[in-house]
N, C-alpha and C positions, 0 to 999 in steps of 0.2 A: 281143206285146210284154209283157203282164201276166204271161205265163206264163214268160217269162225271166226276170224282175224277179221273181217269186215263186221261183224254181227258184235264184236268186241268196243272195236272202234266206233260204231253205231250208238252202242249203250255207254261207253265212256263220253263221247259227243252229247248224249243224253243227259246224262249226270250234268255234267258241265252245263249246261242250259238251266239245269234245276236250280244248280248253285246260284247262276247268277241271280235268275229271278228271286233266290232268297236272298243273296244279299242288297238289290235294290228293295224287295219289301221291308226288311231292319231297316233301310236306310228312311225311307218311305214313310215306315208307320212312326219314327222320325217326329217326320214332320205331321203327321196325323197327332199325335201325343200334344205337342205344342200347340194345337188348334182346338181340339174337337172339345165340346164340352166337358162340363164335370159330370154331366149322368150317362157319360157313356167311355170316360176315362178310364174307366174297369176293362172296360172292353176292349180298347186300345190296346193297354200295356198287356192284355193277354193275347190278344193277337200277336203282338213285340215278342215276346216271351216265345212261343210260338213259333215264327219263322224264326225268332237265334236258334232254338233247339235243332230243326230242318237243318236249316243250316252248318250247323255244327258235325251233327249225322251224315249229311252230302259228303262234305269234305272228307270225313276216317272212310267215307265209301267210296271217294275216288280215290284216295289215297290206297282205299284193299283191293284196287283196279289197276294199280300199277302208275297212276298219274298224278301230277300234280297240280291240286285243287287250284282252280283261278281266285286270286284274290280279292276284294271287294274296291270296286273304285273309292276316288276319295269325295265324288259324289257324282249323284243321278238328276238327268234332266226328268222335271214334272209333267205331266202329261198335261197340266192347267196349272196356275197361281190357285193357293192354297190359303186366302188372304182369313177366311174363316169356319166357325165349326160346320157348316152345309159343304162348306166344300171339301174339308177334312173326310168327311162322310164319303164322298166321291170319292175323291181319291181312295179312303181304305177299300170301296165296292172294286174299284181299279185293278188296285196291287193283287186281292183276293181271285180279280177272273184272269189275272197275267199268268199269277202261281197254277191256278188250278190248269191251266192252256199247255203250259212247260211238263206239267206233273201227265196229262193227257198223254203226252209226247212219250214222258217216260213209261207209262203205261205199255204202250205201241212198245217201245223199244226192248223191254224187260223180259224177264220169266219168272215164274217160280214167286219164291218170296220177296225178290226185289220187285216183281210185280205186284205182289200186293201190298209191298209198303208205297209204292207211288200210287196204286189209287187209293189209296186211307188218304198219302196225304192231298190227293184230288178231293177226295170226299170233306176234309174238313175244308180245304181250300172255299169248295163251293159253299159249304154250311154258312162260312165266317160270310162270304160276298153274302150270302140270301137275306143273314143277320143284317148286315150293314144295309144291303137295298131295300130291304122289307117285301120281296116276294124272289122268288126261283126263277132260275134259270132251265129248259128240257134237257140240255145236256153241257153241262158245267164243263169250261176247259175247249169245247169244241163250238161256241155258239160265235166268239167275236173272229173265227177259221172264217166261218161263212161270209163275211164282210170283209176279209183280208186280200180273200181271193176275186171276189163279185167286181 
């Protein structure tokens, strides 16, 4: 019984981690929108569009977990100045391999169909970074692990 009540508290810990990284990427793509060109403003706001949906989904799913959802700060420190559209670009490669890292996480931590809605949203996570950086990553979500820990 301990070990489901741990494996519970594991995946609701999990969730919660997802959340937040969605709500600093809304917060994020933010300021990616305000920056980044207009030939790639499409992309932006579908990215935006994107992590609100995650987002929005986390929450009724920690909510059908028994918890309640953490709320979005009232802002996020930037990982760099974001003074223009190159760097906007960076940043969106950023936020896309944080989310995909957390989603990784949940991966590991899920079963079932909750597992395979966190690698979909692993998988698009990575897509969107590959879009933004203009080449792949070997294993999305686990590649900036190996520098965390080194």
């Amino acid at each position: 019984m301990r070990q489901v009540r741990e494996a519970g508290e594991a995946l609701a810990a999990a969730y919660q981690a997802a959340l937040r990284a969605e709500h600093a990427a809304v917060y994020g793509y933010g300021v990616v929108g305000g920056r980044i060109g207009k030939d790639r403003k499409a992309e932006a706001r579908a990215a935006y569009d994107a992590h609100r949906a995650r987002r929005d989904t986390l929450q009724r799913t920690v909510r059908g977990l028994g918890e309640e959802p953490e709320p979005a700060a009232a802002g996020y420190a930037l990982p760099f100045p974001v003074p223009d559209a190159a760097a906007a670009v960076r940043l969106a490669t950023e936020l896309e391999d944080r989310v995909a890292g957390v989603y990784a996480d949940l991966v590991a931590a899920a079963g079932g169909a909750k597992r395979q809605e966190a690698a979909d949203a692993l998988r698009e996570a990575a897509v969107r970074a590959a879009r933004w950086r203009g080449s792949a990553v070997a294993f999305p979500g686990l590649a900036e692990r190996a520098t965390d820990t080194a």
